[in-house]
LUMMIMI-847933 format. One record per residue (C-alpha): residue number from 1; residue in three letters; x, y, z. Coordinates in Angstrom, 3 decimals. Example, Ala and Ser with C-alpha at 12.3 -4.5 7.8 and 13.67 -1.06 7.14 Angstrom:
% residues 2
(site 1 ALA (12.300 -4.500 7.800))
(site 2 SER (13.670 -1.060 7.140))
END
This chain:
% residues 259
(site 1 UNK (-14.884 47.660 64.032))
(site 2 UNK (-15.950 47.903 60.323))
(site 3 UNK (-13.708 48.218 57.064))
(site 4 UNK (-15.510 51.672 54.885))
(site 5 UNK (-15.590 49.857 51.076))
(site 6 UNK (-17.319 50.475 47.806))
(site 7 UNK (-17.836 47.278 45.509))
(site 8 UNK (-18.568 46.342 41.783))
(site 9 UNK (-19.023 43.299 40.420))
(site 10 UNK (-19.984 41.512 38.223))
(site 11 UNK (-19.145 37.825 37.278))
(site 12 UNK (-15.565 37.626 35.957))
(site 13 UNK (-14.257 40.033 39.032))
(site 14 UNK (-14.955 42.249 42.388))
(site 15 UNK (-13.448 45.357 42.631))
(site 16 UNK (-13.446 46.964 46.345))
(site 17 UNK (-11.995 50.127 47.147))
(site 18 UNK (-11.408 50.306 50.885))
(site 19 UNK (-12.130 54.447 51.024))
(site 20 UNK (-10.457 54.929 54.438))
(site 21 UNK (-6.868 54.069 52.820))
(site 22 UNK (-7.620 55.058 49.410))
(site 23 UNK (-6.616 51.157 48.227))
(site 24 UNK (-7.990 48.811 46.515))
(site 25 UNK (-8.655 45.068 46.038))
(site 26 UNK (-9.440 43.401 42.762))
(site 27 UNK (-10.567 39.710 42.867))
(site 28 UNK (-10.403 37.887 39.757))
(site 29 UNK (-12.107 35.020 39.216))
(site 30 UNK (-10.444 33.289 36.671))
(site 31 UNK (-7.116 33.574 34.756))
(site 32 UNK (-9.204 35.073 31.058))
(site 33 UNK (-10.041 38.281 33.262))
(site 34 UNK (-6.637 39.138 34.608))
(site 35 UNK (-4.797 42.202 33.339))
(site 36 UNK (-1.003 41.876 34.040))
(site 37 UNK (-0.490 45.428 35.020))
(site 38 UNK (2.746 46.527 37.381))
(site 39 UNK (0.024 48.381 40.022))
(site 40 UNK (0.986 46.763 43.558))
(site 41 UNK (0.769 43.044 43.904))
(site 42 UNK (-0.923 39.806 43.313))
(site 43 UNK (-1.600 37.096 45.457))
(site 44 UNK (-2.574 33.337 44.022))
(site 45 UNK (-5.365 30.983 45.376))
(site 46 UNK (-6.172 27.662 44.588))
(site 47 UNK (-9.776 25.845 45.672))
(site 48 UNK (-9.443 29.415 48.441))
(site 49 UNK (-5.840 28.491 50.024))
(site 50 UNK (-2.966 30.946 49.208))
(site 51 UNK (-0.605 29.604 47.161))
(site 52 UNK (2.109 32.131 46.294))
(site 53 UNK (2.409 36.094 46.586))
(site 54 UNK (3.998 37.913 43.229))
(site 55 UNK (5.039 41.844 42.878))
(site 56 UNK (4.396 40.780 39.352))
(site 57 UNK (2.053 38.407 37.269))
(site 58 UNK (2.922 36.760 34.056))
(site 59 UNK (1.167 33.873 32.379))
(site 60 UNK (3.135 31.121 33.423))
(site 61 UNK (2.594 32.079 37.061))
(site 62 UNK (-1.200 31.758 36.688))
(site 63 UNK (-1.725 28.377 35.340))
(site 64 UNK (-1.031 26.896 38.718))
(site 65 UNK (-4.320 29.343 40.475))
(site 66 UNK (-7.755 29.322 39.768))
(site 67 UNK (-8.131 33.021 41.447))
(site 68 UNK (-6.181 35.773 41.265))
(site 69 UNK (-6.148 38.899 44.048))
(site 70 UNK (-4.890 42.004 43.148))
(site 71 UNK (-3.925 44.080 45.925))
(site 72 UNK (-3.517 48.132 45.538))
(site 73 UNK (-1.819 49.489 48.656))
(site 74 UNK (-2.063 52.721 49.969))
(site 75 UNK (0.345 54.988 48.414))
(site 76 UNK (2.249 55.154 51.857))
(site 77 UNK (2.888 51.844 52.608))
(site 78 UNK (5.796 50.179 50.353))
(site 79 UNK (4.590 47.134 48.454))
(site 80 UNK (7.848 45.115 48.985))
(site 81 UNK (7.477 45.009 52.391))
(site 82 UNK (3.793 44.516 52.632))
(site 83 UNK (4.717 41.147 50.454))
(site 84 UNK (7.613 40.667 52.955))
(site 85 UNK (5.062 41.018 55.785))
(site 86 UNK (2.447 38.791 54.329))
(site 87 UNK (4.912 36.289 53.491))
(site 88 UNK (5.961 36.010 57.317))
(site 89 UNK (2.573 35.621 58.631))
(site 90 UNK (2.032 32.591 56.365))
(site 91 UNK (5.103 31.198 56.942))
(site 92 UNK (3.634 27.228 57.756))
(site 93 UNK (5.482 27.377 61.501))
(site 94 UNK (3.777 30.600 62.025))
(site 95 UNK (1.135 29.449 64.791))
(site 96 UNK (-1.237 32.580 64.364))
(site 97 UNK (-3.520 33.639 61.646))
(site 98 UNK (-3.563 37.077 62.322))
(site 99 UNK (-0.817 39.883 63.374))
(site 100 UNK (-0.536 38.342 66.274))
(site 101 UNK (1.970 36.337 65.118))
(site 102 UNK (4.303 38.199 63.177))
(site 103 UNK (7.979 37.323 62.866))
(site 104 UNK (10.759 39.362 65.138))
(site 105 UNK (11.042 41.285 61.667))
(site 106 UNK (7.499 41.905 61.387))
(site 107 UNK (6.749 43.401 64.615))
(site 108 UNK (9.388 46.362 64.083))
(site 109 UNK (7.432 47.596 61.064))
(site 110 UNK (4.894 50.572 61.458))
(site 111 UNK (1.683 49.906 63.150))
(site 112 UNK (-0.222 51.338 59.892))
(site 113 UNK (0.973 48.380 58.240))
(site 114 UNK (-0.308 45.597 60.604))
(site 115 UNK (-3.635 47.763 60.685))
(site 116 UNK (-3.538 47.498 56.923))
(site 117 UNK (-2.844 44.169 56.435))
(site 118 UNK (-4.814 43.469 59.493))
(site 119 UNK (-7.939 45.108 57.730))
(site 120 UNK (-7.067 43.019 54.050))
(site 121 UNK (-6.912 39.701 55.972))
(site 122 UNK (-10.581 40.262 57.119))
(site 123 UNK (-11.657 41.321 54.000))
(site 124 UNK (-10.450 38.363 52.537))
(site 125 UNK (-11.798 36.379 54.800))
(site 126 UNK (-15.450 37.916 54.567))
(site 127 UNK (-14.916 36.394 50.816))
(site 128 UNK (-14.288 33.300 51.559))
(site 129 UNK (-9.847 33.844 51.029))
(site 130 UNK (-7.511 32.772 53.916))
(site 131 UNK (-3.798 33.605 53.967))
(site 132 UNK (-2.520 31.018 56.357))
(site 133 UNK (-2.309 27.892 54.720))
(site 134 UNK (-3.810 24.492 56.291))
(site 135 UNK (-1.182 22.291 57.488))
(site 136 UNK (-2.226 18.352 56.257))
(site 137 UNK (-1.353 17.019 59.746))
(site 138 UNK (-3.080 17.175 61.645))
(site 139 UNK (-6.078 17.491 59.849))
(site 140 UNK (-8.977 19.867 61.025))
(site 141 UNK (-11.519 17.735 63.069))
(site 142 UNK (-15.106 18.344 61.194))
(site 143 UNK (-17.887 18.534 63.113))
(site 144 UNK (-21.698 17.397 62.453))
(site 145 UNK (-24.704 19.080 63.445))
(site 146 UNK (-27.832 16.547 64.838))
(site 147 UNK (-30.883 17.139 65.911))
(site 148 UNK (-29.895 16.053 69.588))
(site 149 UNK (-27.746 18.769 69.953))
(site 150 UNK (-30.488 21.035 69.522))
(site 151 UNK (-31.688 19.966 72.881))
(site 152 UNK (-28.532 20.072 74.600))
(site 153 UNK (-27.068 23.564 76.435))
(site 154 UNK (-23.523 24.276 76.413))
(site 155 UNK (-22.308 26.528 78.610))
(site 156 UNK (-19.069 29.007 78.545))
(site 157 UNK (-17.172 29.903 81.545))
(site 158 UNK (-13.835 31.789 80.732))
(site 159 UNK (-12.074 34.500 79.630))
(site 160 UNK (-14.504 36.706 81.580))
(site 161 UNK (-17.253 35.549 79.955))
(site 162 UNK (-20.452 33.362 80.606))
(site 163 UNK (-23.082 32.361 78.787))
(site 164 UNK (-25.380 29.385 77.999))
(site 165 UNK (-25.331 28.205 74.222))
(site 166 UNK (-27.713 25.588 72.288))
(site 167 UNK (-26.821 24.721 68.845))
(site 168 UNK (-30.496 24.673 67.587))
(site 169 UNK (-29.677 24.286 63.782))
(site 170 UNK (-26.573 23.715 61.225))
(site 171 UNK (-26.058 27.338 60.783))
(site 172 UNK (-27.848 28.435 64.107))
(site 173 UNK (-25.890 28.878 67.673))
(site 174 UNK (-28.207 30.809 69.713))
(site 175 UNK (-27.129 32.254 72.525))
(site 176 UNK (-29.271 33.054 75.299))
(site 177 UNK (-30.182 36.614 76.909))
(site 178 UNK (-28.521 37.565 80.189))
(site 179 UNK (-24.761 36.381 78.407))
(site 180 UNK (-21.627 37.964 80.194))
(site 181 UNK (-19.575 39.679 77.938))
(site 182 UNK (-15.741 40.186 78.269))
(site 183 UNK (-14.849 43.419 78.238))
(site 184 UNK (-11.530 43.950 76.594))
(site 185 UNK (-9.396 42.441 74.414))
(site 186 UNK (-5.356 41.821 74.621))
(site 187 UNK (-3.447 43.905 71.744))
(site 188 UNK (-0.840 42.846 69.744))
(site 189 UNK (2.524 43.440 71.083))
(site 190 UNK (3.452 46.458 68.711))
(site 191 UNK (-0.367 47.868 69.960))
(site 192 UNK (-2.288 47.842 67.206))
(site 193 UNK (-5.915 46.078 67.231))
(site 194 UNK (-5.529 41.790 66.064))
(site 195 UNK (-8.242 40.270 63.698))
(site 196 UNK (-9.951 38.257 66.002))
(site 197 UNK (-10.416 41.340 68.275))
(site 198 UNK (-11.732 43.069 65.020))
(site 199 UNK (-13.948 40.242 64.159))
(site 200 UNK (-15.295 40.136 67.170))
(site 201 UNK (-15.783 43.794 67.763))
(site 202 UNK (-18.149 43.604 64.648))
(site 203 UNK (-20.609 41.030 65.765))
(site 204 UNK (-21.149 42.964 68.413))
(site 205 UNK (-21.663 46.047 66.661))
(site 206 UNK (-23.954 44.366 64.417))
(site 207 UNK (-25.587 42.872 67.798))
(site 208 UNK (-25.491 46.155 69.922))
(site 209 UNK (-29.281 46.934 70.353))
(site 210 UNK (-29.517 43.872 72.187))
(site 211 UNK (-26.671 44.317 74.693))
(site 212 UNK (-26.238 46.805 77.298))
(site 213 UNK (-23.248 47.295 79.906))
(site 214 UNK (-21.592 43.793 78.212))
(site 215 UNK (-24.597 41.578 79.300))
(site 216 UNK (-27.951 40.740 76.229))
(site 217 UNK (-30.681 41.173 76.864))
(site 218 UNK (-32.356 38.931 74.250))
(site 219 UNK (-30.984 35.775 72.781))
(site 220 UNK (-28.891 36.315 69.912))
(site 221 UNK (-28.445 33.852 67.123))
(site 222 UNK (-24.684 33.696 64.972))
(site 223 UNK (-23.784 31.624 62.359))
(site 224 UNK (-20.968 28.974 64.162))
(site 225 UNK (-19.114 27.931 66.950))
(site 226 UNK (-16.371 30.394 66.014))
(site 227 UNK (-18.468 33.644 65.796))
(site 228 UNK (-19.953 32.411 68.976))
(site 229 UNK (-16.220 32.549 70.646))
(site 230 UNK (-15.584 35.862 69.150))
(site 231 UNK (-18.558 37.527 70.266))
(site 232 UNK (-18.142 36.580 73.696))
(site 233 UNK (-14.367 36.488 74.374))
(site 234 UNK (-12.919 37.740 71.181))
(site 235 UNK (-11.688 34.465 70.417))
(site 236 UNK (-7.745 34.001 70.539))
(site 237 UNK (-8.829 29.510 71.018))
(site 238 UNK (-10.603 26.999 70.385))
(site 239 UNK (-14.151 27.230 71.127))
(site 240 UNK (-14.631 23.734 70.041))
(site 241 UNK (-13.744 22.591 73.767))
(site 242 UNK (-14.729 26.182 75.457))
(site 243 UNK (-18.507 24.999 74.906))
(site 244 UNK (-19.419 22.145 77.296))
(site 245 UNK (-22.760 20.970 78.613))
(site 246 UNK (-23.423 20.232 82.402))
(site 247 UNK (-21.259 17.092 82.648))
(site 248 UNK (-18.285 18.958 81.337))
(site 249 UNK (-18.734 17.009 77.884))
(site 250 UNK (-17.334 19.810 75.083))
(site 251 UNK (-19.365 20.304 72.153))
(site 252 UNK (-16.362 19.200 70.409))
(site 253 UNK (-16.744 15.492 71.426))
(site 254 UNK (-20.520 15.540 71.007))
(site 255 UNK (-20.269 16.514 67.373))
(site 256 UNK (-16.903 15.587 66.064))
(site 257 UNK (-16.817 13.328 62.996))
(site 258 UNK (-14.622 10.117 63.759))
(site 259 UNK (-13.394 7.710 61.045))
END
């Protein structure tokens, strides 16, 4: 699955204008290149968390961000209950970062909406932007590459999937050829297509001349743990303790920082 887009930029701001719904998205990256213009809505991050969603931006509102997203819906889709929408899914007892998880409310509203919002939440998230924002306990576990892990193979064995997995560098998870694929993913409850079905659909797109009938046939290399989940299994959990070498060790507990 891909998102159609045409960008500018330059320094100060991105502009992207998604052509298949005739929107738009303007990032601005600090508060002197903001105009304060009524056209759809704005949504404020700080340090790339979400901080607050506003139909309408005035000056005293954007002291507490350090970037500012403009967001021009398609002329279809009301703006009010886009905010409405967005505002459920990062509710902080919302469980889900994608449409997966949308409120009772939510889930009534037309499916061109979630597809919409479904498609701006990736975007944003190919920038670096997440809607959902962390929760301080518990903290996120980091994780540290070594060099021993680079001679170690983890190994994945659910969700209709297999493969066998060495982490040879920081930004390198290769996976090896003759990988099982799973073959579809669930849908949200209303029907339409989640993000990490989306995501995952894309790595393999951008993988596809070296798989054939859902098995590679040469090793692929992605960027994390969490592509590596969402190319095999479209993700939907932690891969952190999918991953685990021949004594059932996750790579989770072989890399995870402890105090």
């Amino acid at each position: 699955m891909s998102i159609n887009a045409e960008l500018a930029l330059n320094d100060k701001k991105a502009e992207i204008t998604l052509t298949d719904t005739d929107s738009q998205v303007i990032i601005f990256y600090s508060r002197e290149a903001l105009n304060y213009d009524q056209s759809g809505f704005y949504l404020l991050f700080k340090e790339k968390q979400l901080k607050s969603i506003h139909s309408v931006l005035e000056e005293k509102l954007a002291i507490k961000a350090d970037t500012f997203v403009q967001v021009i819906p398609p002329k279809n889709l009301d703006s009010n209950r886009l905010i409405q929408q967005l505002a459920d899914i990062t509710q902080e007892n919302n469980r889900q970062t994608t449409p997966d998880g949308l409120s009772k409310t939510s889930k009534n509203r037309l499916p061109a909406m979630n597809d919409y919002l479904a498609d701006l939440m990736l975007l944003l998230e190919k920038f670096g932007f997440t809607l959902v924002q962390k929760k301080r306990i518990p903290a996120k576990a980091p994780h540290r590459w070594n060099k021993t892990l680079s001679e170690i193979e983890f190994f994945v064995d659910d969700f209709d999937s297999q493969a066998t997995v060495i982490w040879q560098k920081r930004n390198e998870m290769l996976i090896k050829k003759g990988a099982q694929l799973r073959k579809e993913y669930k849908l949200n409850k209303d029907g339409s297509v989640g993000l990490d079905a989306r995501m995952g659909t894309q790595l393999r797109d951008e993988q596809k001349d070296k798989v054939q009938n859902f098995t590679t046939t040469e090793d692929i290399i992605l960027k994390s743990v969490n592509e590596v989940g969402l190319f095999l299994y479209y993700g939907g959990t932690n891969s952190w303790l999918i991953l685990k070498d021949k004594d059932n060790k996750t790579i989770d507990e072989w890399s995870v920082v402890k105090d």
